[in-house]
C-alpha positions in Angstrom: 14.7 -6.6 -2.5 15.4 -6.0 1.0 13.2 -5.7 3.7 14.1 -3.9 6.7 12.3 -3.7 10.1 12.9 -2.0 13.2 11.5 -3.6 16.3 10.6 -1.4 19.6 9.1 -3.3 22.5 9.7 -4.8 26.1 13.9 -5.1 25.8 14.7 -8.6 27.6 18.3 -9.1 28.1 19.6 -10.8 24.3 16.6 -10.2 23.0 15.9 -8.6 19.6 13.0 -6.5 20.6 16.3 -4.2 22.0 15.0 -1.7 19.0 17.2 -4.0 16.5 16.8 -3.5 12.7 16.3 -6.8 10.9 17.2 -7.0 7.8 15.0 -9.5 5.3 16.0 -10.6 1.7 15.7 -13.8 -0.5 18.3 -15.9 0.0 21.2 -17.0 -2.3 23.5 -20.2 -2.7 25.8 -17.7 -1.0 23.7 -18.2 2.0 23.6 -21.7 2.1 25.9 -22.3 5.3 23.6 -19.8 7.6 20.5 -21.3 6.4 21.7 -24.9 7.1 23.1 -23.4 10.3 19.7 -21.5 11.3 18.3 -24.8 10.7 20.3 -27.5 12.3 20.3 -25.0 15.2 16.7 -24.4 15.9 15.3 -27.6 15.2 18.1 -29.3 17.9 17.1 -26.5 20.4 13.3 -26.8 20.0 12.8 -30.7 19.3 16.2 -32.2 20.1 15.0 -33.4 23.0 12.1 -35.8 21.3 15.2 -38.0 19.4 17.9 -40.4 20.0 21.1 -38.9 19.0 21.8 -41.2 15.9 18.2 -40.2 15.0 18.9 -36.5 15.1 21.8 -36.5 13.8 21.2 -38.1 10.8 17.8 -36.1 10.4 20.1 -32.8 10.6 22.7 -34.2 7.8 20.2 -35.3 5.8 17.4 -32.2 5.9 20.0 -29.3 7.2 23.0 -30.0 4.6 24.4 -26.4 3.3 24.0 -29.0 -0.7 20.6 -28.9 -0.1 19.6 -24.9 0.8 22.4 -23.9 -2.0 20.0 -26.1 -4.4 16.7 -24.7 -3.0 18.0 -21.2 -3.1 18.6 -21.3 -7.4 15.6 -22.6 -7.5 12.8 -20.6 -9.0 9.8 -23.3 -7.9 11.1 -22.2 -4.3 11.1 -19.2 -1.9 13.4 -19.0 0.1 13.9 -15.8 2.6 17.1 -14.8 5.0 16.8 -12.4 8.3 19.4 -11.0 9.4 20.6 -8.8 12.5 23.7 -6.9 12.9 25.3 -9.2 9.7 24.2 -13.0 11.9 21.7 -14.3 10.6 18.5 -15.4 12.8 15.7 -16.8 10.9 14.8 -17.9 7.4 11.1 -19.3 5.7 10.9 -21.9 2.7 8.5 -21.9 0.8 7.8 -24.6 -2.7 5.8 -26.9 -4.5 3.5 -28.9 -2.0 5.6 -32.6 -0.6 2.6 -33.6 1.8 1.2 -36.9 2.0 -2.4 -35.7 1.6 -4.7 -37.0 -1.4 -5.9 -33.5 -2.4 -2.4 -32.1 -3.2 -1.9 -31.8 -6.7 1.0 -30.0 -8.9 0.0 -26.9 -8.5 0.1 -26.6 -4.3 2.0 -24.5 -2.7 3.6 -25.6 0.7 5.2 -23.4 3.4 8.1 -26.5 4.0 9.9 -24.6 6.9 9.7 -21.1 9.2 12.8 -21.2 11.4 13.3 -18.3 14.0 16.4 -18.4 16.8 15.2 -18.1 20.0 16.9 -14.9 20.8 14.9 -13.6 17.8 11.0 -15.5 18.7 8.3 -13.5 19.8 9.2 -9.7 17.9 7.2 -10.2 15.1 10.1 -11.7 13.0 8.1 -15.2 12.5 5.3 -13.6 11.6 6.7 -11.1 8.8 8.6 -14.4 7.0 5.4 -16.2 7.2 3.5 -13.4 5.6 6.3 -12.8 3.0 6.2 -16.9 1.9 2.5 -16.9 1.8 2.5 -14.3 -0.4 5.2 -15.5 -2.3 2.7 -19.2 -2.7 -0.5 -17.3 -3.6 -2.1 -17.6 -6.1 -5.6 -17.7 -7.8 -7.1 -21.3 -7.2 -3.7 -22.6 -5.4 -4.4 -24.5 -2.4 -2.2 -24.1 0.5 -0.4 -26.3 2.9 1.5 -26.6 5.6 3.0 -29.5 8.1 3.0 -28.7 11.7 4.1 -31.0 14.6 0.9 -32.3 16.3 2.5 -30.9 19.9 3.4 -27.6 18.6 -0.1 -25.5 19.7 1.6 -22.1 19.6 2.5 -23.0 15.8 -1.0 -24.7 15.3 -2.5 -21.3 16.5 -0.8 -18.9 14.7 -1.5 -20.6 11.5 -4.7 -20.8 12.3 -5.1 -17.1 12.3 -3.8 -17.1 8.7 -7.0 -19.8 7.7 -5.4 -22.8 7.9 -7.3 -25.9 9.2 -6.2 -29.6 10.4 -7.1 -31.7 7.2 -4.8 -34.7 7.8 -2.0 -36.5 9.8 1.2 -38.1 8.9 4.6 -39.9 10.2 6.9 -37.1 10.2 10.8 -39.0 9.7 13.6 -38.1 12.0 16.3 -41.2 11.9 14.3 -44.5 12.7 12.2 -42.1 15.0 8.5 -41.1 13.7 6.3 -37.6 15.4 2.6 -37.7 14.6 2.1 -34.8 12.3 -0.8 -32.5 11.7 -1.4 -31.5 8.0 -3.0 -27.7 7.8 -4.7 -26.4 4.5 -6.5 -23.5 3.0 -7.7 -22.5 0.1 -5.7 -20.1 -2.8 
């Protein structure tokens, strides 16, 4: 299924609220060189800055290797979604089987592992739309829900708190020899 959207609003100069159509669809191994692109990307432009280069770089090969998303996306424990615009594509959600160090996760938690959105595509409602898409994907009767947020990262914190999640926990988030304090969020199925 694809899932198109038109977005109307305030045009800024390279920005996707210029009335673009958006184009969402679940992602394929064919896919697998955008998504690790989208995501080596974004997480360099928004947290780059926190990490040594060795430590970012090796976080990137490791967590953003085209292997990896080509595995995820034949995978039926995970969701994983594509956005495109004019054929490049800006953002992508992933969605799976809960990875958090938190003692109430069990086997049947679902965790939203990633929501990736290029800058010249944040604030139209894009982020939003994947994130509603992969919840819905993860729900399901008596499944608990989680998600990982950076403990800096308020806006993020915010929007999912709008969506019911709550801080339950904290963990050492890995990137190189480098460690961020990360928030754990939760809600119930």
């Amino acid at each position: 299924m694809t899932l198109s959207l038109g977005y109307r609003g305030q045009a800024r100069e390279g920005s996707i609220a210029e009335a673009a159509a958006i184009a969402i669809r679940r992602a394929t191994p064919a896919d697998a060189d955008d998504l690790a692109r989208i995501g080596r990307e974004t997480f360099a432009e928004t947290f780059g800055h926190l990490y040594p280069p060795e430590d970012l770089e090796s976080f990137l090969a490791a967590s953003h290797a085209p292997s990896l998303y080509a595995e995820l996306a034949g995978d039926a424990a995970h969701g994983l979604w594509i956005a495109t615009r004019d054929g490049r594509a800006v953002a992508y959600a992933m969605a799976g089987p809960c990875g958090l160090p938190h003692p109430d996760v069990t086997a049947v938690c679902g965790e939203l592992h990633r929501l990736y959105v290029r800058r010249e595509a944040q604030g139209s409602g894009l982020g939003v739309k994947l994130l509603e898409l992969a919840l819905g994907w993860l729900e399901r009767p008596g499944r608990r829900l989680w998600i990982g947020v950076w403990s800096e990262n308020v806006g993020a914190q915010r929007l999912y708190a709008r969506y019911g999640f709550a801080r339950v926990g904290a963990y050492e988030f890995k990137v190189g020899a480098s460690r961020d304090h990360e928030f754990i969020l939760s809600r119930p199925g």
